[in-house]
Each structure stands twice: as C-alpha cells, then as structure tokens.
C-alpha positions as CSV (number, residue, x, y, z in Angstrom):
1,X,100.2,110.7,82.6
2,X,101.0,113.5,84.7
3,X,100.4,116.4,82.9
4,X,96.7,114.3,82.2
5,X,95.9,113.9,85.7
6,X,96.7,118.0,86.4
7,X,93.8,118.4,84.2
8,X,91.6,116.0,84.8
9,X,88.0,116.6,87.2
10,X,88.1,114.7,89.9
11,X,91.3,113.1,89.7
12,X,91.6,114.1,93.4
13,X,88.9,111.6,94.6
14,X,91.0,110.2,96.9
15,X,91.2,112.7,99.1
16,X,87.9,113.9,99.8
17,X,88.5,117.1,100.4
18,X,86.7,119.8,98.1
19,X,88.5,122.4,96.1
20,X,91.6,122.6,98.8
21,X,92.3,119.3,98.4
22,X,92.0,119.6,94.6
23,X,94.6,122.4,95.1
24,X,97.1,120.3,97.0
25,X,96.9,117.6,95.0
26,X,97.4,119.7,91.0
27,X,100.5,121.5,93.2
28,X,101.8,117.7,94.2
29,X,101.7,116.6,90.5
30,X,102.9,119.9,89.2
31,X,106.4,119.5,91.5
32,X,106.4,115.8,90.4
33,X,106.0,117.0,86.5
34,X,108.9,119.4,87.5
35,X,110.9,116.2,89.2
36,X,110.6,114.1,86.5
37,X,111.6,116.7,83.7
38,X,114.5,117.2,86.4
39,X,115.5,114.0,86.6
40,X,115.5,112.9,82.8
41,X,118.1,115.6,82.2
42,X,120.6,114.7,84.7
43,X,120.5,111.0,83.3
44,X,120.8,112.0,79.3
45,X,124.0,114.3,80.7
46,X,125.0,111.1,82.9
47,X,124.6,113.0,86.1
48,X,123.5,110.0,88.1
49,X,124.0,111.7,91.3
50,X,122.0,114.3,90.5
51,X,119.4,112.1,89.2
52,X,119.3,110.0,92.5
53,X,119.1,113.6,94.7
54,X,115.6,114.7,92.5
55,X,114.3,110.9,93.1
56,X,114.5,111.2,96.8
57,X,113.1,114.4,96.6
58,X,110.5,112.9,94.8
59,X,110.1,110.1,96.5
60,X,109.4,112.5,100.0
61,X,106.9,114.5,98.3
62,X,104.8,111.3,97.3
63,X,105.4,110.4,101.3
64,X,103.9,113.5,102.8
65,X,100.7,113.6,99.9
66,X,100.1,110.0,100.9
67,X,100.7,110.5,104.7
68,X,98.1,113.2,104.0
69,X,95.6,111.2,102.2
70,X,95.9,108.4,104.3
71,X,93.5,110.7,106.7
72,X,93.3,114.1,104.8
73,X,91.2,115.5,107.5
74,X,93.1,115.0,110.4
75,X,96.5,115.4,109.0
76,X,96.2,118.6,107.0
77,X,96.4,121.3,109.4
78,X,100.3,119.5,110.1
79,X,100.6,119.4,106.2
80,X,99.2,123.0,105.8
81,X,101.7,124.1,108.2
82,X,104.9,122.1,106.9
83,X,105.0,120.5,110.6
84,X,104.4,116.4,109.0
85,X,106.5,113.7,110.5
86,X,109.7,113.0,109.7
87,X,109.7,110.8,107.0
88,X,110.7,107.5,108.8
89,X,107.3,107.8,110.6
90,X,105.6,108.8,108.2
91,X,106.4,105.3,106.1
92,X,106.1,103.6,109.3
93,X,102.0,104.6,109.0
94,X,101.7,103.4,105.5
95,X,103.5,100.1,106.1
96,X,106.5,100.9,104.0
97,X,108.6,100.0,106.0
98,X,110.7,97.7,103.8
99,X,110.8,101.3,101.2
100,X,112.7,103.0,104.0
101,X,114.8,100.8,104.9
102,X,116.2,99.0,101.4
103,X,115.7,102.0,99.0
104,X,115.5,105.4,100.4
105,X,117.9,105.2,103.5
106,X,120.9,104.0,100.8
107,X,119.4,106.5,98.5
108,X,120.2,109.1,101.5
109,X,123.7,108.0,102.3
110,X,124.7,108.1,98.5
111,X,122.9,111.3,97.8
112,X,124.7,112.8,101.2
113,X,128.0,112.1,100.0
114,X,128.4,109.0,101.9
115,X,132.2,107.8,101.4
116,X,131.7,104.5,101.9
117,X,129.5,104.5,98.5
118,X,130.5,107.2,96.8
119,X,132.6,104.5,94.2
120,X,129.0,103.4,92.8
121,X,130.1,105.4,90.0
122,X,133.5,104.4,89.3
123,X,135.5,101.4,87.8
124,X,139.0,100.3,89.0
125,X,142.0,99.2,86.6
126,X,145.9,98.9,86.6
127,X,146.4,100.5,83.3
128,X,147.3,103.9,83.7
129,X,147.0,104.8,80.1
130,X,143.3,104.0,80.6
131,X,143.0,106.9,83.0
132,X,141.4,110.3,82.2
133,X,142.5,113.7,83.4
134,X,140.8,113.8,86.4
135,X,141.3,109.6,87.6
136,X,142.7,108.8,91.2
137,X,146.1,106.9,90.6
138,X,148.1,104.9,93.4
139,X,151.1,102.9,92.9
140,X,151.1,99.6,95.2
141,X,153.8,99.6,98.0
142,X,156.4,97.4,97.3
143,X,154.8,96.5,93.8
144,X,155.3,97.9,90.3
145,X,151.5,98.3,89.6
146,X,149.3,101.0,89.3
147,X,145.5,101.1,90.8
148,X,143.6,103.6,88.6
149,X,140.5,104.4,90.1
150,X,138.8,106.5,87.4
151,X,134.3,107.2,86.6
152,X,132.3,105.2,84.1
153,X,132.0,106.7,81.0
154,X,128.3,108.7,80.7
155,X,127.5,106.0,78.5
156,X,127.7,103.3,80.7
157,X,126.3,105.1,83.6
158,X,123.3,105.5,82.3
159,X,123.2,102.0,80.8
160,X,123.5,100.8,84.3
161,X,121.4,102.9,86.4
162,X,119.4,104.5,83.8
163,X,117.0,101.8,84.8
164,X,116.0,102.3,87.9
165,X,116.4,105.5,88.3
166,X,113.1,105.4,85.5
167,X,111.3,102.6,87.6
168,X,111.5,104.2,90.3
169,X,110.7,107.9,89.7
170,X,107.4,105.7,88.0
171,X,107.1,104.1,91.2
172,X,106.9,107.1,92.9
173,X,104.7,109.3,90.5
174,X,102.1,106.8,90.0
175,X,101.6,106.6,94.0
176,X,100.8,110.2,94.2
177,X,98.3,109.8,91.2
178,X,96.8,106.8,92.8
179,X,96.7,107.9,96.5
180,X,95.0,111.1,95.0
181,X,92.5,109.6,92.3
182,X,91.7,106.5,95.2
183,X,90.1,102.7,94.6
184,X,89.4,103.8,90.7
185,X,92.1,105.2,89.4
186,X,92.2,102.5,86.8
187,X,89.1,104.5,85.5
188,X,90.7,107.9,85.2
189,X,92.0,109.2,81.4
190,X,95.2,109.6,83.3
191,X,95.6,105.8,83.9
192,X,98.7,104.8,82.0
193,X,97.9,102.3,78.6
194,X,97.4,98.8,80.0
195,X,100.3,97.6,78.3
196,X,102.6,100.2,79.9
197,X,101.5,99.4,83.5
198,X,101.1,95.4,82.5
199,X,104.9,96.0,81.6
200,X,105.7,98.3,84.9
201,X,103.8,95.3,86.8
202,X,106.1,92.6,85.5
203,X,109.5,94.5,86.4
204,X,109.0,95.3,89.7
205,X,107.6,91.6,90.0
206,X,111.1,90.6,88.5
207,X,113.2,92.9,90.2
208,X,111.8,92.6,94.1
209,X,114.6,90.6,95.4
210,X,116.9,94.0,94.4
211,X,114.8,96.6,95.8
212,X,111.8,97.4,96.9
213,X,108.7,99.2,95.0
214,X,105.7,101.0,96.1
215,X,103.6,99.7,93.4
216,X,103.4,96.2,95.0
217,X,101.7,97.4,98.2
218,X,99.9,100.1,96.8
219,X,97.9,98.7,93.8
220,X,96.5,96.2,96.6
221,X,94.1,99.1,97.5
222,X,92.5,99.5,93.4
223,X,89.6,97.4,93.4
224,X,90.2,96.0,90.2
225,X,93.1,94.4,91.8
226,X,90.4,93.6,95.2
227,X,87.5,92.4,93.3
228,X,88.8,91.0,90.0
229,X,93.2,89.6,91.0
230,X,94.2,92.4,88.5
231,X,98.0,93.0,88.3
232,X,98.5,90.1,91.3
C-alpha cells in the first residue's frame, strides 16, 4: 500500500499543492514505510516498547501532514519551518480529540517510562522457581510467600499486543494516504483490496469501546462513504 502510493501520479490530490506538495507528501509516506518496517521488527523480537515508541512517532507524523492538508496553503510556511502546533492543538483542529486523549496520551506515559504503567509488560506469581534471571522477587512481611514479579515471555507479548500495535500503525498509515490522495482515494491503485479494508472496517467497529481509531472519523470525508453509506 505504501510503497504503491510513493509511486503513484497524483496520489497527492489532496493537497493541492503542485510539485512541493507532491514532495512533502512521497517524504511523509517514505518515513511511514521506514516506521512500519521499524515497528514490525521490534514486535517479531518482542520489543513491545519499542514498537509502541515508533507508533507514536508515527502517529505525530500523520498529525502534522494532516494538520497541513487540512489548509496546505496557509499552514505550510509553519510546516516548512518545523514551527506546527504542538500536537494537542493540532488534534484539537481535526476533531480528534477523543485520539489524544484515550490513545496517544497513555501511549506517551508508557513510552516515557511512566512507572505507574511500566508493569503492562509483566505477569506476577508466588513461585519463585518460575522466575528468570532477571525477575523482581519480594518475600511478604510476616508471611512465607514469595511475590515474583517477572516479563511475559516474547511469545505472549506479542500474542497480546501484537494486535494493536498492527491496527493501529494501519490506522495511522492509511490517514496519511487518505488525507494526501483526498475524497477519492478509494480510486487510487494504492487503495488497499476491498476485503482488507472491509476487514480493517469491522475491527475498529468491534474494538471502539477499547480505544479509539482514526479510520472512523476520517473515512466520513471519502465520498463513497458521503454519496453511497460505504464502510458506515
């Protein structure tokens, strides 16, 4: 999908900018190319915090590009000049609120080392012969038991955040591409198969009472979702 819409004509329509805009917007899907390559390595070596760091990282990038688009000619000298909003504002102006607030502030905190999450990747047990080399043991005052607090095998990490960690970085890639292609990106080669994005459509459908997605708001703008209900 990606490396499709870096070489596709026109698949910066949505900007309306000429051959600059064409330029910013091959540059935004080369990072995210980059990103996602990025990300798919930490998770197949387990490395979930790593993975979560690229995805914010991601995530801002599809932020600023769609701050920009959302009025290319009067935001890009602030783009041009790496002077945007910060990126609270900047969702604020393209209503995603509800994105800043139930995905990518936790994201933050976890991704800053925020202690009071930082056991997301760990299990707890009171058998110490379960414990690897590098587990936190306690012993309970005035009780014989052990509290082993030890991480979740790579396995079982990804098993259980291998999931959205690939929704999401979709999330995010496919608002770049649709912010940049605008109202017909449906008609682009890029466009992902219809049963991959009918699929994408029905899990973050299922999964909104978890966490938020851009996809819901943004695919309101295609006009085959205007004109004729698609993906509603």
């Amino acid at each position: 999908m990606l490396h499709r819409a870096l070489h596709e004509d026109g698949a910066d329509a949505g900007l309306h900018g000429g051959q600059e805009a064409a330029i910013i917007f091959r540059r935004s899907v080369g990072m995210h190319i980059d990103f996602c390559a990025g990300i798919l390595t930490c998770l197949e070596n387990g490395q979930i915090r790593s993975a979560f760091s690229l995805l914010r990282t991601s995530l801002e990038l599809t932020t600023k590009f769609s701050w920009l688009q959302s009025n290319y000619k009067m935001h890009l000298s602030k783009y041009l000049e790496g002077n945007t909003p910060n990126v609270k504002a900047m969702m604020h102006h393209l209503g995603w609120d509800r994105e800043y607030i139930d995905f990518y502030t936790p994201l933050c905190a976890y991704v800053h080392g925020d202690y009071g999450i930082s056991n997301i990747t760990k299990f707890i047990t009171h058998d110490p012969s379960q414990a690897s080399f590098y587990a936190e043991v306690y012993t309970l005052p005035h009780e014989k038991k052990f509290v082993v607090i030890d991480d979740h095998p790579k396995k079982t990490l990804i098993k259980m955040y291998g999931p959205i960690i690939g929704l999401k970085t979709f999330d995010s890639t496919i608002t770049t591409l649709m912010r940049g292609s605008g109202k017909y990106a449906d008609a682009f080669r890029w466009w992902p198969h219809p049963k991959v994005i009918d699929w994408f459509n029905v899990q973050t459908k299922s999964q909104e009472h978890e966490t938020h997605f851009l996809w819901s708001s943004e695919k309101q703008r295609l006009a085959i979702c205007l004109v004729e209900g698609k993906y509603k």
